[in-house]
C-alpha positions in Angstrom: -56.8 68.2 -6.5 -53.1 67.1 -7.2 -52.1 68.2 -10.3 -50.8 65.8 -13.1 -47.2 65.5 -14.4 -47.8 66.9 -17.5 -43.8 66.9 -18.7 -43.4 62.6 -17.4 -46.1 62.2 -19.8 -45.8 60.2 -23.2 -47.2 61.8 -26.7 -49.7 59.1 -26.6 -50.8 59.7 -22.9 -51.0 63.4 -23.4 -53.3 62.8 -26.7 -55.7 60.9 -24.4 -55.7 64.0 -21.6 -56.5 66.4 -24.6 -59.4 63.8 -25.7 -60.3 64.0 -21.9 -60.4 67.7 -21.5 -62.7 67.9 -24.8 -60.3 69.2 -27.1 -58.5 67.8 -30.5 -56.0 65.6 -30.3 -53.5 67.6 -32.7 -53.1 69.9 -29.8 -51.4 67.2 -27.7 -48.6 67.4 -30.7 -48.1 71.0 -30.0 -47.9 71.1 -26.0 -45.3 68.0 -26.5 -42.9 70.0 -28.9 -43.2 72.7 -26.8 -42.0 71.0 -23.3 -39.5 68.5 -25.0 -38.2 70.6 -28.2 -38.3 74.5 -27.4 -38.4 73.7 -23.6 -41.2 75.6 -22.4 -41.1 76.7 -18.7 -44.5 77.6 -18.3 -47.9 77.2 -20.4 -48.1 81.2 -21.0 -44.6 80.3 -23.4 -47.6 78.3 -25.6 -48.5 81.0 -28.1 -50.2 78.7 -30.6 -52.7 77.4 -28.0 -56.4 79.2 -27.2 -56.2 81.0 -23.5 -59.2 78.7 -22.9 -57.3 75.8 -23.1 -53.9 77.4 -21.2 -56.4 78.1 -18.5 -57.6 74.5 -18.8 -53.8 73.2 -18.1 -52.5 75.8 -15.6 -56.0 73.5 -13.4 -54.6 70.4 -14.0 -51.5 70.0 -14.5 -47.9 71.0 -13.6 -44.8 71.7 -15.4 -41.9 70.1 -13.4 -38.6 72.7 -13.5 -35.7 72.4 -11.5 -34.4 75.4 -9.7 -31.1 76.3 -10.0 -29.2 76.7 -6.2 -25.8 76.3 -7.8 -23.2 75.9 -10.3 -19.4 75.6 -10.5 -17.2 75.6 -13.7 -13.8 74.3 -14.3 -10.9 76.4 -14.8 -9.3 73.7 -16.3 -11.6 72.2 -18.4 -14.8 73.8 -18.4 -16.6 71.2 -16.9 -19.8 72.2 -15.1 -21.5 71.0 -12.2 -24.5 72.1 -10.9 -27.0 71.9 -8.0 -30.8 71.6 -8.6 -33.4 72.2 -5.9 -36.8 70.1 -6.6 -39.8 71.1 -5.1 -39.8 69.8 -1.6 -36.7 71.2 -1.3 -34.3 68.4 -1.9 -31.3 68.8 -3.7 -30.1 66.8 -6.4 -26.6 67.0 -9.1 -25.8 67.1 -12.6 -22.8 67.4 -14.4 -21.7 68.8 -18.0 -19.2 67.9 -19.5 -17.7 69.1 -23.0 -15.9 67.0 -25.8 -15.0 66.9 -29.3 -17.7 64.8 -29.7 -20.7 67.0 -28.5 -22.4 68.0 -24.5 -22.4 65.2 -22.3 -24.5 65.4 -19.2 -24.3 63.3 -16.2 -27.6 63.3 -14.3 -28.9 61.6 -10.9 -32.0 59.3 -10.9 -32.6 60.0 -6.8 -32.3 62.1 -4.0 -29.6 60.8 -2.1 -28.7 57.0 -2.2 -29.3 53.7 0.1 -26.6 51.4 -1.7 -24.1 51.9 0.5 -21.0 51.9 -1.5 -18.0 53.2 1.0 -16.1 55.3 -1.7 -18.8 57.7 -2.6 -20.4 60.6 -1.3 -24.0 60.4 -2.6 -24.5 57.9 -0.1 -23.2 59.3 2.9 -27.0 60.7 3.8 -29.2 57.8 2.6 -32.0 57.8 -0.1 -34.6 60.7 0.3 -36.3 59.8 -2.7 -36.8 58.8 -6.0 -36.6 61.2 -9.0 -39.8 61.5 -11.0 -38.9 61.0 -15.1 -39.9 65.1 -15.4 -36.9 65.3 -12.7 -34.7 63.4 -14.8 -35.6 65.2 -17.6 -35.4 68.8 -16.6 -31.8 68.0 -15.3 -31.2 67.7 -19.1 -33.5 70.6 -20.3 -32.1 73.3 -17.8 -28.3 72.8 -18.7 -29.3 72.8 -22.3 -31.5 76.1 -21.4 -28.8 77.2 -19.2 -25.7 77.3 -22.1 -28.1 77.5 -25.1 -26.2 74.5 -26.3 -27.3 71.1 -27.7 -26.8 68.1 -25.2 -26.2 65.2 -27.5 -25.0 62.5 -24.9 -26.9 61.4 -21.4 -24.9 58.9 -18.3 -27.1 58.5 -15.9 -24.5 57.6 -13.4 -25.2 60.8 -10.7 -26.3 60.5 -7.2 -28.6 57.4 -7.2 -28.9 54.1 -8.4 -31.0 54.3 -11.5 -32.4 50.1 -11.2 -33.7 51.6 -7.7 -36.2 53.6 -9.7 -36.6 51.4 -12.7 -39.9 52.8 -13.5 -39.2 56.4 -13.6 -36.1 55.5 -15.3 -37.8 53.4 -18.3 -39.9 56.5 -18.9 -37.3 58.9 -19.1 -35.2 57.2 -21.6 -38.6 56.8 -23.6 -39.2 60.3 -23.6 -35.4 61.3 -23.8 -35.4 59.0 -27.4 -38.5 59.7 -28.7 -38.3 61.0 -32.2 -40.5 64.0 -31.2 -38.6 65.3 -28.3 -35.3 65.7 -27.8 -34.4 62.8 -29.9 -31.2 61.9 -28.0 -29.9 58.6 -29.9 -30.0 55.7 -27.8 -26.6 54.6 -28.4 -25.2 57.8 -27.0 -26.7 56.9 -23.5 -25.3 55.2 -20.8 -26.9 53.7 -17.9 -25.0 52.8 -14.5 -25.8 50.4 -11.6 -23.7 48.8 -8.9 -24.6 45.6 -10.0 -28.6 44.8 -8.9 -29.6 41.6 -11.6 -32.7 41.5 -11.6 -32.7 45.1 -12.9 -29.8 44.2 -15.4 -31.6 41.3 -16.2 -34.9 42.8 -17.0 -33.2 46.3 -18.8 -31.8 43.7 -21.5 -35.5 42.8 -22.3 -36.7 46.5 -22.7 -35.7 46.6 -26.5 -33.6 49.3 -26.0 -29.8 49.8 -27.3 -28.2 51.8 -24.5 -25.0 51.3 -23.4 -25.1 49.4 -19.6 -22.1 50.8 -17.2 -21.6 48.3 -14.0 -19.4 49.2 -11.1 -16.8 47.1 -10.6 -14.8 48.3 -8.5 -12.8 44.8 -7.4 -12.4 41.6 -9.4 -13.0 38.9 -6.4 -16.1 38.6 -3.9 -14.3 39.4 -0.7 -12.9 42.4 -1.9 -16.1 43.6 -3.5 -18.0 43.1 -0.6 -15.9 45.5 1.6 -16.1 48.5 -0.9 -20.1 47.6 -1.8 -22.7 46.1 0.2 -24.7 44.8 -2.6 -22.2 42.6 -3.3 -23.4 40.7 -0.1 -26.5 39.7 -2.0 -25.6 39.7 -5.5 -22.2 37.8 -6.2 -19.8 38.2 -9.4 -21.2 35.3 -10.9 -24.2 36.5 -10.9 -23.4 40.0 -11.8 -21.5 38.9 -14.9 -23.7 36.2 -16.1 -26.4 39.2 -16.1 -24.1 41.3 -17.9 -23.8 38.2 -20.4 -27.2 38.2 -21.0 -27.7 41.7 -21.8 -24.8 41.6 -23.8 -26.8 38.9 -26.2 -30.0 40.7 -26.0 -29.2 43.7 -27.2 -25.6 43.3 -29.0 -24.1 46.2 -26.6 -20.7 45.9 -25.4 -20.8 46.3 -21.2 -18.2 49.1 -19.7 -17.4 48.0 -16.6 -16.0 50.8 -14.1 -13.1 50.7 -12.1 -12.7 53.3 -9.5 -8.8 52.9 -8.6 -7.8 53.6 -4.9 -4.1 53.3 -3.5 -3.5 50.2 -1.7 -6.9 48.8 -2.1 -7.6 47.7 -5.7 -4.4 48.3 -7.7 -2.0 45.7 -7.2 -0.5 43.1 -9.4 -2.7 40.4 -8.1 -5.7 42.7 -8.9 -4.7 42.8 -12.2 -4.2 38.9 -12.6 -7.8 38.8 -11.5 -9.5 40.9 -13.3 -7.4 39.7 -16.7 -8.6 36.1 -15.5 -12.1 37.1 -14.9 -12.5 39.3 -18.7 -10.3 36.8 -20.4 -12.2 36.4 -24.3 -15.3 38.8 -22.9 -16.7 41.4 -24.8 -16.3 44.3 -22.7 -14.7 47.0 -21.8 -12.8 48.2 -18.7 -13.0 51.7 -17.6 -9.9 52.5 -15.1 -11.3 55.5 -12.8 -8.9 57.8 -10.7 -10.8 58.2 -7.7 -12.1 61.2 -6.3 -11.4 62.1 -2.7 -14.2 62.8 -0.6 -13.3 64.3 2.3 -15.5 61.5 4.8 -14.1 58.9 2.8 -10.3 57.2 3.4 -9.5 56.5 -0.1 -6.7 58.1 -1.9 -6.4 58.2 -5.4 -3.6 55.6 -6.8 -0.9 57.2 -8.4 -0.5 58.1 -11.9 1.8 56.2 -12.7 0.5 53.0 -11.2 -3.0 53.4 -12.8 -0.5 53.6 -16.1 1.2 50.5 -15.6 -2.9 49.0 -14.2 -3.6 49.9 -17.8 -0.6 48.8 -20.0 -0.4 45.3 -18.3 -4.1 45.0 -18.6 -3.8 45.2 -22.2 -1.1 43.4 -22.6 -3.2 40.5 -21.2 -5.8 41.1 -24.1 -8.0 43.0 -21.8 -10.1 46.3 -23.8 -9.2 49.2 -21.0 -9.0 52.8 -20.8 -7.9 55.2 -18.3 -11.4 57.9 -17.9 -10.3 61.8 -18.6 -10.4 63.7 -15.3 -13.4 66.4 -15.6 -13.9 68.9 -13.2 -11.2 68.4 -10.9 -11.5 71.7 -9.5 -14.5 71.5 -8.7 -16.3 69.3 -6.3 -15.8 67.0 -8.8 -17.0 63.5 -7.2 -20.9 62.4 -7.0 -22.7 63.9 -4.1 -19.7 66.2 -3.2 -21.4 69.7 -4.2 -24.9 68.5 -2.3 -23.2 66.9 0.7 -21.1 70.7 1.1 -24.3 72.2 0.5 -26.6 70.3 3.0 -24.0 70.5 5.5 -24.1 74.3 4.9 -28.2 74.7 5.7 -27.3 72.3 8.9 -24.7 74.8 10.3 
């Protein structure tokens, strides 16, 4: 018999499985505080529950936990990445990163990626899979284990595209909000995608009030094309009419990420376009200096041009900000730490 997902399901859901087994519903309250609140790792942590009824979940269902293969911390900054295995032995990433303002953690919706996009390193292997929300989760609930500190802010902009798992994505930021688990405020999440519309177009009609990240990257079709293959099937029109509409469905600004790479996307006429294209928007433009990756030709622009990308930007009434460097002593990039390591196991 497989066993059920017992962390990926809802309060509601798990109040029916206790009806199910025979017992009272209350219970269902209990087992819930004690995977999404005090982070249980196994049922035998559940001290307020009857053996009888621990023997009754260690039948039928599972606790999903990540294993920990890896972690790295900044020197500089203190930034931490680390590398989960899952269960059939795929690897996945997470990041934390520390502010003023409280934990943030970067997390990856999938196994690898199939999107294609030529500056990145999560996609250099394909997709192996999609993450399961108790995946998603435990990302989250093992750093917080791991530093016995509170996370307060979730991006979900790791390996992955999260709209290429919509489902297990939906659920996750259910149980990620949800006013008896970890209770992470919606507004202080963040959710990335490359730019698929359906996907945008259907998240602004969830009712939720994250904040919606979309890869940029270029500010004209041809260019766009050449750095992401979605943008073959999904043109900026489209992309930014979507972004409209889930700007007046749920009232939330869009950031819209600009990776910056010398000689590519950071030239004067990039910068007419892109003030052309956000003139009298409501958004936000996130200026990104690049990461290498090592099977990648990019190089990061310099300094001082992403400065001037930036001042002259404004100047044209554009909103725009230059992202802090985190973990740049690390293998800082998405996919970078798994790539190393699966290259590792294939020597």
């Amino acid at each position: 018999m497989n066993k059920i997902d017992i962390k990926s399901l809802t309060l509601q859901e798990l109040a029916e499985e206790l009806e199910r087994l025979g017992e009272k519903k209350y219970r269902a309250k209990q087992i819930y505080d004690w995977l999404h609140v005090k982070l249980a790792e196994s049922f035998d942590e559940m001290t307020n529950l009857s053996k009888a009824l621990i023997q009754k979940l260690k039948e039928q269902y599972v606790i999903t936990c990540l294993e920990l293969a890896d972690v790295q911390i900044s020197r500089i900054d203190g930034t931490r990445k680390y590398l989960f295995r899952l269960d059939d032995g795929n690897m996945i990433e997470s990041v934390l990163m520390k502010y003023k303002h409280g934990n943030s953690v970067c997390i990856s919706s999938q196994a690898g990626c199939r999107m294609g996009c030529t500056f990145c390193a999560s996609t250099l292997e394909g997709l192996e899979r999609s993450l399961q929300p108790s995946e998603m989760l435990d990302q989250i609930y093992h750093i917080q284990r791991h530093t016995k500190e509170r996370v307060s802010h979730v991006v979900v902009m790791g390996t992955g595209e999260p709209f290429d798992n919509y489902d297990s994505l939906l659920r996750f930021l259910r149980l990620l909000t949800d006013e008896n688990g970890l209770h992470i405020s919606q507004r202080n999440i963040t959710v990335s995608t490359c730019g698929i519309v359906p996907g945008i177009r259907k998240f602004a009609e969830e009712g939720l009030n994250v904040t919606l990240a979309l890869s940029l990257h270029a500010a004209n079709d041809e260019k766009r094309r050449k750095i992401m293959p979605i943008a073959r099937k999904y043109p900026l029109t489209e992309v930014l009419e979507a972004c409209r509409y889930y700007f007046a469905q749920t009232g939330r600004r869009v950031t819209f990420e600009y990776s910056m790479a010398a000689g590519v996307n950071d030239s004067p006429e990039d910068i007419r376009e892109l003030a052309k294209l956000f003139k009298g928007e409501p958004c936000h433009i996130n200026l990104i200096p690049i990461n290498p990756v090592k099977e990648r030709q990019f190089v990061q622009s310099d300094k001082k041009v992403i400065e001037n990308f930036k001042n002259k930007l404004e100047n044209l009434g554009i909103n725009v900000t230059i992202r802090r460097e985190m973990g740049r002593d690390i293998d800082g990039a998405c996919g970078q730490l798994r790539k190393r390591y699966m290259d590792k196991l294939s020597r």
